[in-house]
N, C-alpha and C positions, 0 to 999 in steps of 0.2 A: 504494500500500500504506500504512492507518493503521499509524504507529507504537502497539505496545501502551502502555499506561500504566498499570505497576506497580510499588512501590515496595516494599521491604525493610528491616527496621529489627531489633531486640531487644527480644526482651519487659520492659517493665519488672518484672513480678514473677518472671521464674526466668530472662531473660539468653539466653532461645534464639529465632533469628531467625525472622520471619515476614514473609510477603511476601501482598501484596494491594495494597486501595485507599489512599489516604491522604486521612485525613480532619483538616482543620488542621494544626497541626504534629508531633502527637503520637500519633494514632489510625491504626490502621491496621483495612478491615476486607477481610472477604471475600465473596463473590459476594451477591447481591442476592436471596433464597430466597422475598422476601413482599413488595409494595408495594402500600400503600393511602395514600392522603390523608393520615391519620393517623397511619399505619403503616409501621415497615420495620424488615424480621427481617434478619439477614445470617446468611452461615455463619457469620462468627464476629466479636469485637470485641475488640482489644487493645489498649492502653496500651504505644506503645513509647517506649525514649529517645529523644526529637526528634536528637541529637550524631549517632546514628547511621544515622537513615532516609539512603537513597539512592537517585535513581530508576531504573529501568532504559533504559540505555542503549540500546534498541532491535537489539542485537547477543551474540549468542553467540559464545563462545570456538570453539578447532577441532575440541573433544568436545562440544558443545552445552549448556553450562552459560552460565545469563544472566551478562551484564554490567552492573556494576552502578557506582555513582559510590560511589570510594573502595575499589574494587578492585584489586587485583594481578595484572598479568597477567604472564606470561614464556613465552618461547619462544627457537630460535634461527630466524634465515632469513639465508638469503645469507652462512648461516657467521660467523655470530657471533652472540652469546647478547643477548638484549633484555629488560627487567624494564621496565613501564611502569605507574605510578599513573593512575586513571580520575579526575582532580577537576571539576567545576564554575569556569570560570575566571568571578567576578564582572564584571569591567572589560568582558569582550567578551560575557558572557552566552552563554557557551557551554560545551559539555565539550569537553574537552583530553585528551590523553593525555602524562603528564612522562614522558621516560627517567629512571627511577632513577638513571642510573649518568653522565651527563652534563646534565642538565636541559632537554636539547629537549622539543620540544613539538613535538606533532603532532597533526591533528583527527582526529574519531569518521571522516571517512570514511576520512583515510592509513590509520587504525585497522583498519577494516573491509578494505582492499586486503591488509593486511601479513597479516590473522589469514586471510585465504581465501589468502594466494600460502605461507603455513607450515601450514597446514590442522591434523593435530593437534597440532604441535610446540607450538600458542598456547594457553596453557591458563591458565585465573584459578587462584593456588595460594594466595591470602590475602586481608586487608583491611586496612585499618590500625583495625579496630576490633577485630579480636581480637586483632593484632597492634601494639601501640601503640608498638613500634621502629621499624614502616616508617613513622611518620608525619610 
């Protein structure tokens, strides 16, 4: 199974997020409607804040909502409550998952195990880009 590859970011001119392709650091567009040699229409073409693009994570929460790096996830399983930030760890070139509440770490797939064994309890409820407390 290819993982999809798409990215969500903030418009720079009104601040509301849009997801698609990513093009450099800053563009984001969407599906490919026209290509010729010279040519290429998309559905659409945005200017987001580069601070806040994020890739998707290749995993939905337990209600089917993407996950995305820099996201909020919370749920409880095995009886007790879990709040976990989505980051990019540089050093090992990989995404991570921090417990908010004690700073474990844990990878996309422990990730993937914990959000199917809590199914909807796992739900994204924020980011730290709307939210710049949880950051």
């Amino acid at each position: 199974m290819k993982r999809e590859n798409l990215y969500r970011g903030k418009r720079v001119e009104d601040g509301r997020w849009i997801e698609g392709s990513l093009i450099g650091d800053d563009v984001i567009v969407g599906k490919i409607l026209e290509f010729e040699e010279d040519y290429v229409c998309t559905e659409f073409w945005y200017k987001v804040d580069e601070r806040t693009v994020g890739e998707f994570v290749g995993y939905n929460d337990g209600v089917g909502v993407k996950i995305y790096e820099d996201d909020m996830i919370a749920g409880d399983a095995f009886a007790r409550d879990f709040i976990y930030l989505c980051r990019w760890n540089e050093k090992i070139m990989q995404l991570e998952f921090v417990n908010y509440r004690t700073s474990d770490t844990i990878s996309l797939s422990s990730m993937r195990d914990l959000i199917e064994r809590s199914g909807d309890n796992f739900k994204v409820f924020n980011n730290i880009h709307d939210n710049t407390q949880l950051s």
